[in-house]
N, C-alpha and C positions, 0 to 999 in steps of 0.2 A: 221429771228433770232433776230434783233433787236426788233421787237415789243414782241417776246415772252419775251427778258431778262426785255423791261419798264412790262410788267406786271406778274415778278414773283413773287413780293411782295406780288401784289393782290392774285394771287394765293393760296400762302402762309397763307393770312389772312383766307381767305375761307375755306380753310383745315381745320384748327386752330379754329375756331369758331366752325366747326363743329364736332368735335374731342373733346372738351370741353362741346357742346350738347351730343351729343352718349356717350362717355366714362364711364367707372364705377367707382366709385371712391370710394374708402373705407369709410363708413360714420365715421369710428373712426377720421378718415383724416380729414374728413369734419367737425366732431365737434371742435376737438382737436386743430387741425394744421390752419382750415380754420374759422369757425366761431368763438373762442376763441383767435386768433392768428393774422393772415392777415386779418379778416376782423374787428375786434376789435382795429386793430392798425390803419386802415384806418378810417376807424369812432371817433373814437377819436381824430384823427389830423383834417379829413374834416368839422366834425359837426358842433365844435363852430366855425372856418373857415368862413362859410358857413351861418350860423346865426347873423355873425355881419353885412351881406349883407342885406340892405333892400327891396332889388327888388327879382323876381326869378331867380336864376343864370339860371335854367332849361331853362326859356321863351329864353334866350340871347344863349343859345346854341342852341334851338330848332330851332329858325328863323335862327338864324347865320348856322348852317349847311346844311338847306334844300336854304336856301338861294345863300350859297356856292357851292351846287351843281349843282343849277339850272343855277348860273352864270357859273360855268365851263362848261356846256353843252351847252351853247348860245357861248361860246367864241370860242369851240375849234368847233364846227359845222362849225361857221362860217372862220374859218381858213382851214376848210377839202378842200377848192376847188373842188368841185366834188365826192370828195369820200365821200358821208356822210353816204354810210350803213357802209363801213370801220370804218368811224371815229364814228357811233352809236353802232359799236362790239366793240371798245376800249373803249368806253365812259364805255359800258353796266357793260365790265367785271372792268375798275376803282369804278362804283358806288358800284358794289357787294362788291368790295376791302374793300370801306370805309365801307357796311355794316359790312361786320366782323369784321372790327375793334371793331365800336362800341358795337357788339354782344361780344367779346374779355371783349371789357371795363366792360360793363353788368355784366358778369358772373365774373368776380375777383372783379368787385368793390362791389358786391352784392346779387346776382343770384346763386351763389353756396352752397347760404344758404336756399333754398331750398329745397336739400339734407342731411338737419337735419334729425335726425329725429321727428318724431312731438311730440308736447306736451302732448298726449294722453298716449304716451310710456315712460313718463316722470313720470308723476305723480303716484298717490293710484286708477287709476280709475278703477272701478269693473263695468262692464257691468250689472251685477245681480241687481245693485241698482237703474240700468235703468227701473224702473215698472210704470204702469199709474197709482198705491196710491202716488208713489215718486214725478211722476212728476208732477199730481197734487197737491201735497200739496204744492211744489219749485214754482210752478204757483201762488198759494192760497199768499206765504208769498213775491213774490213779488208786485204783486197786492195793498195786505195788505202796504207794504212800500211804495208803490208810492202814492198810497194816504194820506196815514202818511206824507210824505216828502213833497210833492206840496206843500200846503202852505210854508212853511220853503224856499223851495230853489225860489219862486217867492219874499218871502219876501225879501231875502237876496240882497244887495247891493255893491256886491265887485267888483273891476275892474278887468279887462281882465286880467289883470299881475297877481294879487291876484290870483284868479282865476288857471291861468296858475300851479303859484306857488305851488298852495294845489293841483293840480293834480299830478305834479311832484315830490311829497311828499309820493304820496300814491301808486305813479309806482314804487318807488326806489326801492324796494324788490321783486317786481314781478318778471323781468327776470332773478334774481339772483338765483329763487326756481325754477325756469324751466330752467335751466342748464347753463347760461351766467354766467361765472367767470372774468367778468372787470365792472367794473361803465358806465353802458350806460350812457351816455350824452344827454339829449333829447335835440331836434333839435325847434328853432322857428318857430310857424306854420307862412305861407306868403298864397298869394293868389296870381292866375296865369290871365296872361292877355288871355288865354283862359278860363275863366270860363264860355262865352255864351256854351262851349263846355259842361263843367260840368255840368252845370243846366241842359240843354236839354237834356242830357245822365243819368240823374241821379246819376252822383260818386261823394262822400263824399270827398274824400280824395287822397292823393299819396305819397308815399315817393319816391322821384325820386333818385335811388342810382349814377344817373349821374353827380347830383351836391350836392349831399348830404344835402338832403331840403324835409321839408313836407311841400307838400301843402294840405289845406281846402274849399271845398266851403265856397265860401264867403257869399252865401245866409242862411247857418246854424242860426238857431234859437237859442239863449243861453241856451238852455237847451239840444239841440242839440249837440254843440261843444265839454263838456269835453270827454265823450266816443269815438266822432271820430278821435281826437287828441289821446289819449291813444290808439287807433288802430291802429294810424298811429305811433307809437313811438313803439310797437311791432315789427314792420319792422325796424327801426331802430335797436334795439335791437338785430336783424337777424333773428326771425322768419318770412318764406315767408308764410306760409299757411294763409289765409283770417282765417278759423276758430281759427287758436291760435293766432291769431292776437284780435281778435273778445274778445278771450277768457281773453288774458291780457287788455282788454278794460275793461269790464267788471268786473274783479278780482280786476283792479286799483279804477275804482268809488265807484265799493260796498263797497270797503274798505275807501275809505273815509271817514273823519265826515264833509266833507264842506258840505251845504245840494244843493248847486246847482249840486256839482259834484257829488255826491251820486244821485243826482235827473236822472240824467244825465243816470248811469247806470241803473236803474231801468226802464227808460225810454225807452233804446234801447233793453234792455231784455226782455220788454214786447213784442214789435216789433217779437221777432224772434219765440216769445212761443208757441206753435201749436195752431190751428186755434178753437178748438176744447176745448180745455182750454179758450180761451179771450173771447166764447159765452161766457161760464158759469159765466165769472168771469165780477162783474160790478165795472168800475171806478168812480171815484169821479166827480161831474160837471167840479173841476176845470183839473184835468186828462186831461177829455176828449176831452175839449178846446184848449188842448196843443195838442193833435193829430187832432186835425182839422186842427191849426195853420200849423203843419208839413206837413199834407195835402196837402192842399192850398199850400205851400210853393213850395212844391213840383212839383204840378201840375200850377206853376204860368208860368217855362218855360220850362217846359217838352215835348219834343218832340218823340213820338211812335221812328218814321222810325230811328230817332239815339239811343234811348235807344236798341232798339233793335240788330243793329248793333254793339254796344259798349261792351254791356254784351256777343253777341254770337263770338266776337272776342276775348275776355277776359276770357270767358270760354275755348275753343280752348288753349286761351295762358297761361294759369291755368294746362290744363292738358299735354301741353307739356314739363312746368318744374316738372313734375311728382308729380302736386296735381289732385288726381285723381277724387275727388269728383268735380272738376271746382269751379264752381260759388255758385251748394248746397255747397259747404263746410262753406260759411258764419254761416249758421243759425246750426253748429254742435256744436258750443262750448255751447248750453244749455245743448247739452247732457251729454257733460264733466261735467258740471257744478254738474248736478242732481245724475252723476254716480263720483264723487270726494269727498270723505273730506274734509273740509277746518279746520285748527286749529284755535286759537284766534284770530290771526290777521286779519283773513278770506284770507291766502295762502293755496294753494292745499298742502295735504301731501303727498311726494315725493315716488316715488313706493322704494318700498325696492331691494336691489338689490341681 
């Protein structure tokens, strides 16, 4: 009876965790109550928090926990005197404990904004305007601009802060129009001491909602950075879906006059435009020099057997916060794009209700 009372917390956690996974939860709830409300107030206290730190708080919890665990499993083995499958079933059912927990932390501090609904339901978007004249032409005039802008945004000489700043300028209205009613606060991008991780795996970016921090590859090319920063500040914002994450990337650079960060979005939109579109369509020498760069960049430490494990585990964990497209879902916010209005400011017009 004693061992069942030390571990009815654990119990409790596990429950909990997964009662919060399964459950249904009203999305009026979820916009209203949760992503306007608790998770606005949590982000607004953690962000800048968070960003006067100069290291990753992530890295110091990630080692510190797995570290934590590991020591407690060496200590209490070595205290079992013999019983160590016993003390490997207590151990088993403490570690679950602490997973729910942090599965707990997850989902209140971030994860239940998932359950948005998404920006697609949001906006003016008419599927009818989804045509291949439309979407080649949305091909034709971004094409058109990137070559237009390349010279400009290579010319330009501003520092990373600069830089930062006119992005941040040009996001402030984004998630305002896709339904957030507080002043997101954008968070300072940092970079993690596992980045050999990121490069070989190919991921851009994270908003880690455990410590309230974006992190960037550090390997990003400047032309690279404003758009994945702006996707990562999406998430902050509280959209989980990779596409409307993607989508306020995107809305933020086009709408810029900086020409790096404008460059910036043209550049990753080209990236997603269908295959069949970027035959047709040719870049500028200087263009296509930048995609080589990114190439190369890319493939300097890129490893198959982890890229492949990373994205088909992230897919997997894509769809079981109930983004059902997984990992396609990245490359859907052209479609928004091509099937959206945008007014002057180049913001989506908001669907009528």
């Amino acid at each position: 009876m004693t061992a069942v009372r030390r571990h009815l917390i654990d119990v409790a956690l596990i429950i909990a965790a997964i009662v919060l996974q399964v459950a249904p939860i009203p999305r009026d709830w979820i916009e209203n109550a949760y992503a306007n409300g608790v998770y606005a107030g949590l982000a607004r206290t953690f962000v800048p928090l968070s960003s006067r730190v100069p290291f990753s708080i992530g890295d110091v919890l990630l080692f510190g926990i797995v570290g934590g665990v590991i020591a407690y499993w060496i200590v209490q083995l070595r205290r079992s005197r013999g019983r160590r499958w016993q003390a490997a079933a207590s151990l088993l059912l403490r570690t679950a404990g602490i997973v729910g927990l942090l599965l707990i932390w997850f989902y209140v501090s971030w994860a239940l904004n998932y359950r948005r609904a998404p920006v697609i339901a949001r906006v003016a978007y008419d599927p009818a305007r989804v045509t291949a004249a439309n979407v080649s032409a949305f091909s034709r005039r971004i094409v058109d601009d990137l070559n237009r802008t390349a010279p400009r945004a290579h010319a330009e000489n501003e520092s990373r802060s600069a830089m930062e700043a006119a992005l941040a300028r040009a996001f402030e209205p984004v998630p305002g129009r896709l339904g957030d009613r507080w002043d997101v606060i954008v968070s300072r991008p940092k970079t993690t001491i596992v980045q050999p991780w990121f490069a070989a795996a190919g991921i851009g970016g994270q908003w880690d909602p455990f410590a309230y921090e974006t992190i960037v590859n550090a390997d990003f090319l400047p032309y690279e950075l404003p758009f994945a920063l702006a996707h990562e500040w999406g998430h902050v914002a509280g959209f989980g879906d990779e596409s409307d994450a993607n989508l306020i990337g995107a809305l933020t650079c086009l709408r810029s006059d900086d020409p790096l960060v404008h460059y910036s979005g043209l550049f990753w939109t080209y990236g997603f435009l269908p295959d069949s579109e970027r035959k047709n369509l040719k870049v500028s020498a200087l263009v296509y020099a930048d995609l080589i760069a990114s190439r190369d960049r890319f493939y300097q430490h890129y490893n198959p057997k982890i890229y492949s494990f990373q994205w088909f585990t992230y897919d997997k964990y894509l769809r079981a916060n109930r983004v059902s497209a997984g990992v396609v879902s990245y490359s859907l916010f052209v479609q928004v794009l091509v099937g959206t209005p945008l007014d002057d400011m180049g913001l989506p017009l908001a669907r009528s209700r």
